[in-house]
Each structure stands twice: as C-alpha cells, then as structure tokens.
C-alpha positions in Angstrom: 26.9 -151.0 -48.3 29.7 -148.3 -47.4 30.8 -146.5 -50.8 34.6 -148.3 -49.8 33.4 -151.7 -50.0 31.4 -150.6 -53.4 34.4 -149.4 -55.3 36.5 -152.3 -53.7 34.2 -154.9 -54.9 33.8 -153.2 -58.2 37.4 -153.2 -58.6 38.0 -156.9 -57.8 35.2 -158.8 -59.4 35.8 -158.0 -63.1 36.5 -161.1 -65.2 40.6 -159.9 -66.0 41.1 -160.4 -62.2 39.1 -163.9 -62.3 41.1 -167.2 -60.8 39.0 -169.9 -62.0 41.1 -173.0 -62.2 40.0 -174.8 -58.9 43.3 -176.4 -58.1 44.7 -172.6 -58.0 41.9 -171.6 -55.6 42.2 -174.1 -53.2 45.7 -173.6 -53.3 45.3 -169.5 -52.2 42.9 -170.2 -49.6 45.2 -173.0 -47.9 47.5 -170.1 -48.0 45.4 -167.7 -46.2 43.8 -170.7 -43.7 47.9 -171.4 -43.2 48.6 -168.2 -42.5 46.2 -166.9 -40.1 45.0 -164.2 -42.2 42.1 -162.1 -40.9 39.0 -162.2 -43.4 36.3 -159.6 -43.6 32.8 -161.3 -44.4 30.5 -159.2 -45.8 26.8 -159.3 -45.9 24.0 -157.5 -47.6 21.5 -157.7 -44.8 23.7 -156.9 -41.7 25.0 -153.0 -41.5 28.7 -153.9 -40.7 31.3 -156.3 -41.9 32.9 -159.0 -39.3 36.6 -160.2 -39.0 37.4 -164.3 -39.1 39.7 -166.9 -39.7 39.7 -169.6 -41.7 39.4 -172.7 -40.3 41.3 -176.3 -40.7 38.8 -179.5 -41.1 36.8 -178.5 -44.0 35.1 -180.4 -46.5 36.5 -180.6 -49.8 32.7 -178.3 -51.1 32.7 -176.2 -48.0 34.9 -173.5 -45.8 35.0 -173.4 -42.3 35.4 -169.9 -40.7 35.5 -169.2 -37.1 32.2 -167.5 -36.0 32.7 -164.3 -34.6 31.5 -163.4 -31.4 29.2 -160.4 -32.4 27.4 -162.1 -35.1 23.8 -161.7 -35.3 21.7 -164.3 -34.0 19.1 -162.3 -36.3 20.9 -162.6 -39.8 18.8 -165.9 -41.4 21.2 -168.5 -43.3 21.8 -169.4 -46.0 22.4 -165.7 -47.3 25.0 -164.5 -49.8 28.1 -163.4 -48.4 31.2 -161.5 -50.0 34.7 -162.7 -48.6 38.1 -160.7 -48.3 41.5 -160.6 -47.4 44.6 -159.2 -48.0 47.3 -161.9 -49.2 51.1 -161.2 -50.1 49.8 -157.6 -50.2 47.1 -158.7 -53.4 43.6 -157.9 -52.6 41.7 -161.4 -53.0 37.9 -161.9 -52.6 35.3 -164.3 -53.8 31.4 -164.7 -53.4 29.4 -167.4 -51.9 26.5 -168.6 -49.5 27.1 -169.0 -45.8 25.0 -171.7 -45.7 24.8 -172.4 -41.7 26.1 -171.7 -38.2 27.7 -175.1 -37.0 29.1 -174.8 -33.6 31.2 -172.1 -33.3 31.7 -172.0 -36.6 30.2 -170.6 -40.4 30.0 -173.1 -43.1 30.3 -171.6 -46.8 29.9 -173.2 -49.9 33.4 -173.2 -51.7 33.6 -170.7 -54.3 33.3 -171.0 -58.0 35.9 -168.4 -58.8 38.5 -166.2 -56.7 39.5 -163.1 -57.9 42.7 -161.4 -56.9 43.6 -157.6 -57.7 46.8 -156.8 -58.3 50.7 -156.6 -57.3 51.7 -154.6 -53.8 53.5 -152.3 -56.1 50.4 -151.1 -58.1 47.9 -150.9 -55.2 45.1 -149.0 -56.9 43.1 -146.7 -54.8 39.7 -144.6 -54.9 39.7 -141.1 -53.7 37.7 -140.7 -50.4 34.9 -138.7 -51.3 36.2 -135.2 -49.7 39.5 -135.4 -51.6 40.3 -133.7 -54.9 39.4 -135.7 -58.3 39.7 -133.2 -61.5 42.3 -133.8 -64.0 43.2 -132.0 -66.9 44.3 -133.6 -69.9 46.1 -132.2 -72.4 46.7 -133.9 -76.3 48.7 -133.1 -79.1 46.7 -131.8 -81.6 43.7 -132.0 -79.9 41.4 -130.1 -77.1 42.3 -130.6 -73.7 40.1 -132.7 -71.7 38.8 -132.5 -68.1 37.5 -135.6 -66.3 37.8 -136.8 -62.7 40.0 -139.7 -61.0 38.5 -142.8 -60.3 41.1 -144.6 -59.3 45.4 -144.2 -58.8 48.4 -145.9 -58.0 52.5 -145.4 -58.4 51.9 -146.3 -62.3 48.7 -144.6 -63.4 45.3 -143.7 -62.9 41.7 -144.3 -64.2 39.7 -141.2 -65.2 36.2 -140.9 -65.8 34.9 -138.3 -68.7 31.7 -137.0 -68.3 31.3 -135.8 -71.7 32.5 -137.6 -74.6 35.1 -135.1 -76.8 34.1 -133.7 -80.3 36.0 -134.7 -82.3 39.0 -137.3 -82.5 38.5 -140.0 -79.5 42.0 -140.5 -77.4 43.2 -144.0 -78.5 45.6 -146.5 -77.1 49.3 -145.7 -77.2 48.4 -141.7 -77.7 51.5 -139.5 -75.4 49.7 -137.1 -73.3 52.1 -134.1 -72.9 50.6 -133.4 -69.8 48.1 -134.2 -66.9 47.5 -132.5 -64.0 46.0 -133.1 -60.6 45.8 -132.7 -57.4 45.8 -135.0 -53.8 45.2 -134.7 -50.7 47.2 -132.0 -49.3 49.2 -131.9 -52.2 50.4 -129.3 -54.6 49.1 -129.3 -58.5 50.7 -132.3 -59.9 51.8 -132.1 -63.7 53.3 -135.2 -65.7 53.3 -137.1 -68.8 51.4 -140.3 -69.8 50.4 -142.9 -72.6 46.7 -144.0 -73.0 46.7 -147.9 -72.0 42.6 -148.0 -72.4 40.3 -146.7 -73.8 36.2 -147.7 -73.1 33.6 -147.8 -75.4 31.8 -144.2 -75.1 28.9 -145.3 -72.5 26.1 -142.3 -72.0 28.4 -139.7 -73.3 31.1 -141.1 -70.9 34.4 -142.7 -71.6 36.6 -143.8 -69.0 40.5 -143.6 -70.1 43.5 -145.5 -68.4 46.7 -143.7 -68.5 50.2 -144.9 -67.6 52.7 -142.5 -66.1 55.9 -142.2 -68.3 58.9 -140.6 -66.6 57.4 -139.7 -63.2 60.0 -137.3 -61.3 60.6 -138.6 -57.7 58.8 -135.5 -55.6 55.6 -136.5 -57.7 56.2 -140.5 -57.3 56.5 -140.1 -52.9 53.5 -137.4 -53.0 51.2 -140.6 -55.1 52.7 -143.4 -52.9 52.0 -141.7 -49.9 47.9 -141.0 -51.1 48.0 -144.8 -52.0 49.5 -146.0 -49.0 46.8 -144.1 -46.6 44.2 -144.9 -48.8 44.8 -148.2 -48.6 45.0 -148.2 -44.8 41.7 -146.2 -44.8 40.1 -148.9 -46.7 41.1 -151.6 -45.0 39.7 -150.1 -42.0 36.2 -149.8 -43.0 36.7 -153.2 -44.8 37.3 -154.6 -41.2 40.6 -156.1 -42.6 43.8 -157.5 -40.7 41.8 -155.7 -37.1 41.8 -158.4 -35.1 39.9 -156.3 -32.1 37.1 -156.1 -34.1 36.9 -159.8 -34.4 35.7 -162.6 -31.5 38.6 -164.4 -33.1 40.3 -164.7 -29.7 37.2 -165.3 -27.1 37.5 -167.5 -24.1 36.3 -170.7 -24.9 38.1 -173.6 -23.8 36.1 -175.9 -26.3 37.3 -173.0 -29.2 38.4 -174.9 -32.2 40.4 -171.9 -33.5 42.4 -171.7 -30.0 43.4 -175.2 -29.9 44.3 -174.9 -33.8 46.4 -171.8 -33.0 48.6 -173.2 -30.2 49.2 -176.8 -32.7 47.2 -178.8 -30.7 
C-alpha cells in the first residue's frame, strides 16, 4: 500500500471522524451517487487503486459501483475493499466487502460507519517524504524541543517527538513563543502557537497538536500553497476525481452508467 494512501487512511479512520448514524450515511453517499463523484476503490491484494462511480438501483444493504474497465479478472471476491472520495471538498471514506462482479458492475455491502475528515479550509496534509519535517519548539520556562511534522494545514500542525522531554510535559492551552519550520521551497518559518493536544507519552514518543495564533500573511500563502499541492499530489496517487484512469466512460451500448448519465 503506497505510504499516501497509509497516512490518508490513518488520518480518516479514527473514531472523532466516525459518521455512524445510518440515516446520515445514506444521505452522503446519495450525495456522491447524485453528483457523479469519482471514487477510488482500494484493495489490499491488487497493486493499484481504480476510479468508479456510484451507481443508481441499489439495494437498500448493498452499493452498486460501475466496474471499471481494467479490473482484474484475477482479484477473487468477496475481498475487503477501502472506498474514497472527495465531497464538498471533505475527505470521506468507509470500509467494506466487495462481495461480487454483477454485470458490469461491483456490489459492496453497505457500510457500517463513514468517516469524513474535515472542512476545505483545514485540509490537513502529510509531508511527501523528500520534503523538510523538523520543527523547533520553543517554551516559556522550559527546554526547547525538536520533533518532526506529521501533518499541516492553514491552522496548525501535528508534530511527532521522538524523545519524551525531561522534565515538565507541554500541556493543553501552553503559548509557544515560537516554532519554526521549514516547506518545500520555503524559507525558515517562525510563529506562535497554543498546544490543542497533547498524547499520552507512547515508547518515549509524544505527539503534540499545535494551533497557529496570529499567523502573518507571507507565512499563511507559503502553508496554503504546501497544502494545496499536497493535496493535489495525494489525490493523484489516490486515483481521485481522474476520470482517464477510470473505464467509467467505455463504449458499451448496454452500459448502465451511460444511459444513467444522459437521464435515460
């Protein structure tokens, strides 16, 4: 599984991102089958993602996704299968069983829980692997602290510790006078923040959540514009809104999706 796809998925599926009400998921997926939106399935035993639709005419237990045209006549069903899609700008996702090809379609069980992200504002992103990840952190009245990013957006950033401090722990609400960093092709950044989390210390790791507070405008475009290409790198490998890496649009005159498209 690309190292995208792992920090996507372990981003998505926690419990505070959870939709479990069932009403509320079927609801968000009618949105996505209404809307046309491209879905990337993902599964374990094939060494690329593919790009689908959602399909009209399901049962009220199943989903019906258009089967794409390079799918592997290989890949034995029922196998587990990770789902997502990019709605209103919120990464959304679930997991489930594609149970079976049935025509020119996939039939997967309808999911237990959905879990949804966050707002388009506050995409959160990894850093690729090549990019820069050290931050300093420095505290009032205590030693400064180096970890690494492990994830960013326009409001704040995750950081990783790889050794727990000696002596007092950073708690939630503490003002950081200043942490600094650098992106892509960016300068050293230097701003404020406020601890929002704090983990328990795990392995002589602690992973902090920080906040920025008054971040200056040169620093706010240089982070949006990291996010935003993130982003797009991401949903690239994901296989994500590319419809010419999907068998979406074939030439089959019996294709459900086709006459579904055109309202007929």
């Amino acid at each position: 599984m690309h190292v995208d796809l792992q920090n996507t998925e372990q981003s998505l599926f926690q419990d505070r991102y959870r939709v479990a009400a069932q009403a509320k998921v079927r609801g968000i997926l009618e949105r996505v089958q209404q809307q046309h939106l491209f879905c990337s399935l993902h599964f374990a035993q094939a060494e690329h993602s593919f790009s689908s639709v959602l399909l009209p005419g399901a049962e009220p237990k199943e989903l019906l996704f258009d089967l794409p045209i390079d799918f592997p006549a290989a890949l034995a069903l029922p196998a587990d299968v990770t789902v997502l899609v990019r709605l209103d700008g919120v990464m959304t996702g679930f997991r489930s069983q594609c149970l079976q090809r049935r025509d020119d379609m996939l039939q997967v069980a309808f999911p237990q829980a959905l879990y949804q992200l966050q707002r388009r504002q506050l995409y959160r992103v990894p850093p690729a692997i090549s990019d820069p990840d050290e931050v300093r952190i420095q505290r009032r009245g205590a030693s400064a602290l180096v970890g690494r990013m492990q994830d960013i957006s326009i409001g704040g950033q995750r950081i990783l510790l790889r050794q727990v401090p000696a002596g007092p722990l950073p708690r939630v609400g503490d003002v950081l006078p200043a942490i600094s960093f650098a992106l892509r092709d960016s300068p050293l950044i230097t701003v404020s923040a406020s601890v929002c989390f704090v983990s328990a210390p795990q392995a002589d790791t602690l992973a902090l959540g920080v906040c920025f507070l008054d971040l200056p405008r040169p620093a706010a475009d240089l982070i949006a514009q990291y996010v935003q290409a993130r982003d797009r790198e991401i949903l690239q490998v994901l296989g994500i809104g590319l419809p010419g890496s999907s068998g979406v649009f074939r030439e089959k005159k019996t294709s459900l999706l086709r006459r579904w498209w055109r309202g007929a």
